[in-house]
MIMARLUM-869995 format. One line per field, with one value per residue: residue in one letter; chain; x, y, z of N, C-alpha, C, CB in turn. Coordinates in Angstrom, 3 decimals. Glycine has a CB too. Example, Ala and Ser with C-alpha at 12.3 -4.5 7.8 and 13.67 -1.06 7.14 Angstrom:
REM residues 2
type = [a, s]
mol = [A, A]
nu = [13.190, 12.850]
nv = [-5.690, -2.250]
nw = [7.800, 7.080]
cau = [12.300, 13.670]
cav = [-4.500, -1.060]
caw = [7.800, 7.140]
cu = [13.200, 12.900]
cv = [-3.300, 0.030]
cw = [7.800, 7.870]
cbu = [11.308, 14.084]
cbv = [-4.473, -0.598]
cbw = [9.046, 5.725]
***
This chain:
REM residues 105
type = [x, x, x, x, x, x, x, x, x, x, x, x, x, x, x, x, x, x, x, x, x, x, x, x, x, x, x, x, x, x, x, x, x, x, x, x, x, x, x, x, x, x, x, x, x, x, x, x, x, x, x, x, x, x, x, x, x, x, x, x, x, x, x, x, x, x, x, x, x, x, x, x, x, x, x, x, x, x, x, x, x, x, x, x, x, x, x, x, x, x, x, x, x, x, x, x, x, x, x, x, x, x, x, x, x]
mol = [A, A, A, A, A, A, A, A, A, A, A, A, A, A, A, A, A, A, A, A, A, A, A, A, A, A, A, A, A, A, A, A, A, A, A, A, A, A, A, A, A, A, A, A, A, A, A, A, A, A, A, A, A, A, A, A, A, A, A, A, A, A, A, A, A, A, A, A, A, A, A, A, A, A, A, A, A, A, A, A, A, A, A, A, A, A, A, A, A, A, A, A, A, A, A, A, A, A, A, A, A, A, A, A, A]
nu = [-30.556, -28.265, -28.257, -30.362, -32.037, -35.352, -36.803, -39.019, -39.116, -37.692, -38.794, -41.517, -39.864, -38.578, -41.319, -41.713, -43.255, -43.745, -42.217, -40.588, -37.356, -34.801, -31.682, -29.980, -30.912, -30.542, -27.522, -26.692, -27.424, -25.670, -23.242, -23.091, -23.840, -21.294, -20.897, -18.921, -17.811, -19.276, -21.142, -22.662, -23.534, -25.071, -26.807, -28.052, -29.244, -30.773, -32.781, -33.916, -32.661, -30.036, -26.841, -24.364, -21.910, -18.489, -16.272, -13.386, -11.485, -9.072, -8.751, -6.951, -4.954, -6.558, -5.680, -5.753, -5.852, -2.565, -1.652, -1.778, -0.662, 1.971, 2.416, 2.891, 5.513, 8.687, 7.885, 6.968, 4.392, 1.501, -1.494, -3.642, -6.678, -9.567, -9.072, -6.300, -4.763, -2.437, -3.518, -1.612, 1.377, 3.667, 6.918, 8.994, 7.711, 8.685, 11.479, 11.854, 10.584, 10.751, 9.620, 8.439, 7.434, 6.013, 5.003, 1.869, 0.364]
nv = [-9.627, -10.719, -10.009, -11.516, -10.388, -10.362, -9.172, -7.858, -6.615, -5.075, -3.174, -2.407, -1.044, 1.213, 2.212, 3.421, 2.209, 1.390, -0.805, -3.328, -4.172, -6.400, -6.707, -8.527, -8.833, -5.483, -5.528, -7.445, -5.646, -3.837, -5.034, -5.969, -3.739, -2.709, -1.252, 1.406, 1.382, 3.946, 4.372, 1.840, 2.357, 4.692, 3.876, 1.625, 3.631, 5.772, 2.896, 3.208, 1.662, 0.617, 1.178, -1.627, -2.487, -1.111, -3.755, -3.232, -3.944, -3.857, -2.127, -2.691, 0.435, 2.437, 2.022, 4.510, 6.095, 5.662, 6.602, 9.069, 10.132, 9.419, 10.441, 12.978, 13.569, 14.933, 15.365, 14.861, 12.275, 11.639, 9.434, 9.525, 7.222, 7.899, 7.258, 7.561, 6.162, 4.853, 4.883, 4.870, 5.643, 7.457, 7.339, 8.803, 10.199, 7.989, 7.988, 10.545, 10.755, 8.437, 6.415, 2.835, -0.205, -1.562, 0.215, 1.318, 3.179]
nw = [-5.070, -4.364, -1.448, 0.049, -0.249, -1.351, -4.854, -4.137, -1.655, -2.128, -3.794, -2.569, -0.715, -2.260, -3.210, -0.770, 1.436, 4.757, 5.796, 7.861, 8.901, 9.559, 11.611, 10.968, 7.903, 7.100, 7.379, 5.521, 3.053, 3.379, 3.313, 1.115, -0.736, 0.009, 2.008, 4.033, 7.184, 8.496, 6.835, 6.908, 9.076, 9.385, 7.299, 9.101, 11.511, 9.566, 9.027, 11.746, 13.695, 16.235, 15.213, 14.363, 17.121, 16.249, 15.014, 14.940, 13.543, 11.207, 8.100, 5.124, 3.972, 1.153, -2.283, -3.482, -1.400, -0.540, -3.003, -2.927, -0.624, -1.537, -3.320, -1.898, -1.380, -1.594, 1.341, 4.298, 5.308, 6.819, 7.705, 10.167, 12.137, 13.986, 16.511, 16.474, 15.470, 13.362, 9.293, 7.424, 6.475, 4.499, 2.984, 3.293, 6.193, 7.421, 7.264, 8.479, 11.178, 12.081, 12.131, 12.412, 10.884, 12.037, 13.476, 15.567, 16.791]
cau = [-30.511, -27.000, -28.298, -30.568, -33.707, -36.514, -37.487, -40.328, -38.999, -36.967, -40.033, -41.653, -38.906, -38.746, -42.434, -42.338, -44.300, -43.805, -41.692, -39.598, -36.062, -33.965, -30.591, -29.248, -31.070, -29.767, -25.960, -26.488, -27.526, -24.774, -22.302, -23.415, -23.470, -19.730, -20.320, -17.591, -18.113, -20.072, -21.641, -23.571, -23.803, -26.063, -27.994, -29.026, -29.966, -32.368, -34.192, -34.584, -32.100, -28.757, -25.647, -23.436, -20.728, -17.389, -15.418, -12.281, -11.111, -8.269, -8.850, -5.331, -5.613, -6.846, -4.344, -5.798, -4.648, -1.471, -1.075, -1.708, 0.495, 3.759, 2.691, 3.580, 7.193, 9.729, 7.366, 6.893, 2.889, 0.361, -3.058, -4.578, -7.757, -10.238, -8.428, -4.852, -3.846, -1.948, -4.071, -1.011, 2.511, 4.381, 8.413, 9.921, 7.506, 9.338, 12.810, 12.057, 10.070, 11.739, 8.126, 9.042, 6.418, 5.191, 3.935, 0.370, -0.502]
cav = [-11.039, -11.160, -9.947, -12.601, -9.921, -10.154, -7.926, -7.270, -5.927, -3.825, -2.433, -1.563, 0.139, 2.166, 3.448, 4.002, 1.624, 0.727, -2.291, -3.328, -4.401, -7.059, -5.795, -9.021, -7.744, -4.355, -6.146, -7.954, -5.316, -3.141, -5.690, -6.341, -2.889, -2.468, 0.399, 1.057, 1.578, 4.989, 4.210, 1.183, 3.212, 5.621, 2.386, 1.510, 5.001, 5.433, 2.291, 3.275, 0.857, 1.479, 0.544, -2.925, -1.698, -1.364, -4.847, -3.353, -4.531, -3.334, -2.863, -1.569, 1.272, 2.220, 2.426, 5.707, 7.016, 5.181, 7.027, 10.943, 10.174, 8.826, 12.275, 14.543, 13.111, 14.394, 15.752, 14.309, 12.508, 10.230, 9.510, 8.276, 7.464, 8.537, 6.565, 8.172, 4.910, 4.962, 4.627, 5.173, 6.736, 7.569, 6.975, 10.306, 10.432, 7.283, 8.358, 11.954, 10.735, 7.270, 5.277, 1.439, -0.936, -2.251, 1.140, 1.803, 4.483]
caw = [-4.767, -3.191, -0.393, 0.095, 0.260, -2.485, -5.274, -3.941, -0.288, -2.749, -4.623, -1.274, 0.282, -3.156, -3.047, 0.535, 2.298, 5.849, 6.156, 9.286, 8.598, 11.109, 11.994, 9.532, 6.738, 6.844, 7.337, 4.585, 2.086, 3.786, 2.614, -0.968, -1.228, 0.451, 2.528, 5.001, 8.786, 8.452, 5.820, 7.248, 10.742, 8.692, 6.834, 10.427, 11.920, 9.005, 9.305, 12.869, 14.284, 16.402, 14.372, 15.858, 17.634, 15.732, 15.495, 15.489, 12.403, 10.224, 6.966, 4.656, 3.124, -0.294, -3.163, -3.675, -0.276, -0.797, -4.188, -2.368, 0.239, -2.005, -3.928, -1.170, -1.163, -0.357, 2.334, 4.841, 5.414, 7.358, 7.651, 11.565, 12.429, 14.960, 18.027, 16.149, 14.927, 11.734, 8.692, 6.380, 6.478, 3.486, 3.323, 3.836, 7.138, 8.148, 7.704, 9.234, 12.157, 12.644, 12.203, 12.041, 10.081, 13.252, 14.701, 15.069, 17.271]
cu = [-29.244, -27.204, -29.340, -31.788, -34.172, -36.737, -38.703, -40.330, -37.925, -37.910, -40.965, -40.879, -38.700, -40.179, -42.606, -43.131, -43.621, -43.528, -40.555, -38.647, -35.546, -32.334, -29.842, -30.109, -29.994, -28.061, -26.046, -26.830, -26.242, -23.283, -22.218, -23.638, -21.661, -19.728, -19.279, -18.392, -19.491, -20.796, -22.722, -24.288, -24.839, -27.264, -28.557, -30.145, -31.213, -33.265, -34.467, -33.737, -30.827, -27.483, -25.132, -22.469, -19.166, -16.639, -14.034, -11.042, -10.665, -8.359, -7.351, -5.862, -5.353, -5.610, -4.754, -5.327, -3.234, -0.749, -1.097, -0.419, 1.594, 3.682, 3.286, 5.140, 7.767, 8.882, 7.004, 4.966, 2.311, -1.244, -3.075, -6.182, -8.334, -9.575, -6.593, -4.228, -3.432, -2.615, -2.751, 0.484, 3.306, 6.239, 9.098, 9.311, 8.239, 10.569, 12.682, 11.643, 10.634, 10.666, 8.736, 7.747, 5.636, 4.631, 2.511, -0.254, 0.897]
cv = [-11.397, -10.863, -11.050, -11.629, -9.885, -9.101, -6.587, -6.344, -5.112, -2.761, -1.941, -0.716, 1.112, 2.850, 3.380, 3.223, 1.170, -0.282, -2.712, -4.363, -5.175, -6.394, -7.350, -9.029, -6.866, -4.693, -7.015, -7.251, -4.197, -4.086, -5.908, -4.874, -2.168, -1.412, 0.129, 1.222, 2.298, 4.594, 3.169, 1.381, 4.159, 4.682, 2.440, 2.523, 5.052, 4.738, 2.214, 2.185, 1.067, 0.399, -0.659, -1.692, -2.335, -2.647, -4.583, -4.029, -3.849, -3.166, -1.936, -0.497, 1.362, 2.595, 4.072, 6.671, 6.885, 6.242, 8.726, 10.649, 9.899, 10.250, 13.343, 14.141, 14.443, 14.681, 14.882, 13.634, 11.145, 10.409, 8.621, 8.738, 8.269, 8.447, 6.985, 6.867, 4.802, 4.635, 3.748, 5.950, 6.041, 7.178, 7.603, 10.498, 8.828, 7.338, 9.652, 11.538, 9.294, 6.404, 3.822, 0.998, -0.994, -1.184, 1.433, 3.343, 4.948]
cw = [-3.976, -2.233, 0.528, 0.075, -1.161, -3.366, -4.810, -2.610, -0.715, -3.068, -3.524, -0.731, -1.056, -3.289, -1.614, 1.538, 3.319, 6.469, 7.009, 8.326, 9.936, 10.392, 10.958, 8.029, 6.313, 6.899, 6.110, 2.950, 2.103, 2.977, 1.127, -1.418, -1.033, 0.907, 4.148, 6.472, 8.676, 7.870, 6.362, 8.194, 10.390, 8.006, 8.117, 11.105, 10.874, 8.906, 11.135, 14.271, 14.842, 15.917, 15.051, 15.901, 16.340, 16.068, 15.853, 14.434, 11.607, 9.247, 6.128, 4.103, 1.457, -0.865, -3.829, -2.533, -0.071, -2.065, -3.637, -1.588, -0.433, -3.082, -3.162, -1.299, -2.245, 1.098, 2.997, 5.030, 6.307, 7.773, 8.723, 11.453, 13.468, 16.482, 17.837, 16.192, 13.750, 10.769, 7.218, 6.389, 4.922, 4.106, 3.925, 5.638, 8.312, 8.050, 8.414, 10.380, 12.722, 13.223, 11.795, 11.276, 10.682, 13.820, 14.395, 16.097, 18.194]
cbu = [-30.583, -25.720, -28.468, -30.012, -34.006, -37.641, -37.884, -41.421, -38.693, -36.196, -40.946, -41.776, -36.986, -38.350, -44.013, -43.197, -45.141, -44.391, -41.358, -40.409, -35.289, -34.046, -30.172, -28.793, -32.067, -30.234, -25.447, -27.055, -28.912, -24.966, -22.295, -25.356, -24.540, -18.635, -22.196, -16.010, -16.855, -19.769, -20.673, -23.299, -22.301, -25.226, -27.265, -28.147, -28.854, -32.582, -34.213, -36.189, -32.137, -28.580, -24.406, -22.325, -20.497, -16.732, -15.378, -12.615, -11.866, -7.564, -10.689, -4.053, -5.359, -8.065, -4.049, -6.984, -4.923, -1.754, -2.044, -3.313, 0.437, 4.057, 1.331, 3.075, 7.716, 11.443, 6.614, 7.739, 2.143, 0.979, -3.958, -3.948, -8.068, -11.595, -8.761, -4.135, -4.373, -0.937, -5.011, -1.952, 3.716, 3.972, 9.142, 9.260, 5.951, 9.028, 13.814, 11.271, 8.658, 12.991, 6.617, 9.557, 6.546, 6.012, 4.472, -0.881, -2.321]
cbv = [-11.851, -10.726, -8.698, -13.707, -8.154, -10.156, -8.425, -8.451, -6.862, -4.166, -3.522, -2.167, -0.583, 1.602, 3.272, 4.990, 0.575, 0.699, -2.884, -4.112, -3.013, -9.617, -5.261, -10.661, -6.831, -3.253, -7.146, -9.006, -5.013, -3.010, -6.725, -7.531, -2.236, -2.487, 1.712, 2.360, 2.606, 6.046, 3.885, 0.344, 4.245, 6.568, 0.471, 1.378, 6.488, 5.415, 0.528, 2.803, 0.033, 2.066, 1.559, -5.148, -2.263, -0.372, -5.818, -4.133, -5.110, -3.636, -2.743, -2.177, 2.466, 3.033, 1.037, 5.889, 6.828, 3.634, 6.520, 11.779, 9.341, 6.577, 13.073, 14.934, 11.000, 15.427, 16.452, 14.963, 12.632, 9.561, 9.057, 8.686, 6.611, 7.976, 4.251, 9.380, 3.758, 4.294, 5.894, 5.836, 6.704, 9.201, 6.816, 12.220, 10.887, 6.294, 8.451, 13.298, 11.012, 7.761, 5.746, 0.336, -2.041, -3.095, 2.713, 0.166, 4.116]
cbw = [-6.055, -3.210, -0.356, 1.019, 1.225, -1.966, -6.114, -3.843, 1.095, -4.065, -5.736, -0.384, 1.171, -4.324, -3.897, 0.182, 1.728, 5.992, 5.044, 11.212, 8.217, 11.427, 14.157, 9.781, 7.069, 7.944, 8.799, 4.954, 1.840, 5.552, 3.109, -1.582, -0.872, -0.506, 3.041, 4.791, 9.724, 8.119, 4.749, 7.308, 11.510, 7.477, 6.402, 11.463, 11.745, 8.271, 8.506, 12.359, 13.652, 18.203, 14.174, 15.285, 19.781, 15.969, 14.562, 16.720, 11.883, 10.089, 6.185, 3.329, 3.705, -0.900, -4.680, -4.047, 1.101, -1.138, -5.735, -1.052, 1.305, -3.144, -4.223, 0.897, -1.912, -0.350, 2.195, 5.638, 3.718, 8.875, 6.231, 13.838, 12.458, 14.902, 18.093, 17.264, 15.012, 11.383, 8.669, 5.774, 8.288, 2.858, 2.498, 2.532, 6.948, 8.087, 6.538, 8.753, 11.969, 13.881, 10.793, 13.452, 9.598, 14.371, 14.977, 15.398, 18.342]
***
């Protein structure tokens, strides 16, 4: 129901039957389920549809990658993305490498 779609266009798409999906549908069950980028980029592909394009949109990172990275210390560490934009740098990799707050790629 948070997604705004019906039991019943649940209970179809669970036995299989043959039911077309609009591209805000599938964004809206993508969200109420919270999948990340990939994750909804794969939702699409399977119902046959090609993903939106990336907005481009920051999101921080998790306190679980936050918590690996302040583990490697004293070592130095960082996590970029695909485009090598900083996801994440630990402390030690900003006194060894001389990363300010403000850098991103």
């Amino acid at each position: 129901m948070l997604a705004g779609v019906g039991v019943s266009w649940y209970t179809w798409l669970d036995h299989g039957r043959d039911s077309k999906v609009s591209e805000s549908v599938l964004g809206a069950v993508g969200w109420t389920l919270r999948l990340d980028t990939a994750e909804a980029a794969h939702l699409f592909r399977l119902a046959g549809l090609t993903p939106a394009a990336p907005t481009g949109e920051r999101r921080p990172p998790s306190a679980h990658l936050i918590k690996l990275l302040d583990a490697w210390a004293p070592r130095p560490a960082y996590v970029r993305d695909r485009y090598w934009n900083f996801v994440a740098i630990n402390e030690p990799a900003r006194l060894v490498f001389g990363f300010g707050k403000t850098d991103h790629n």
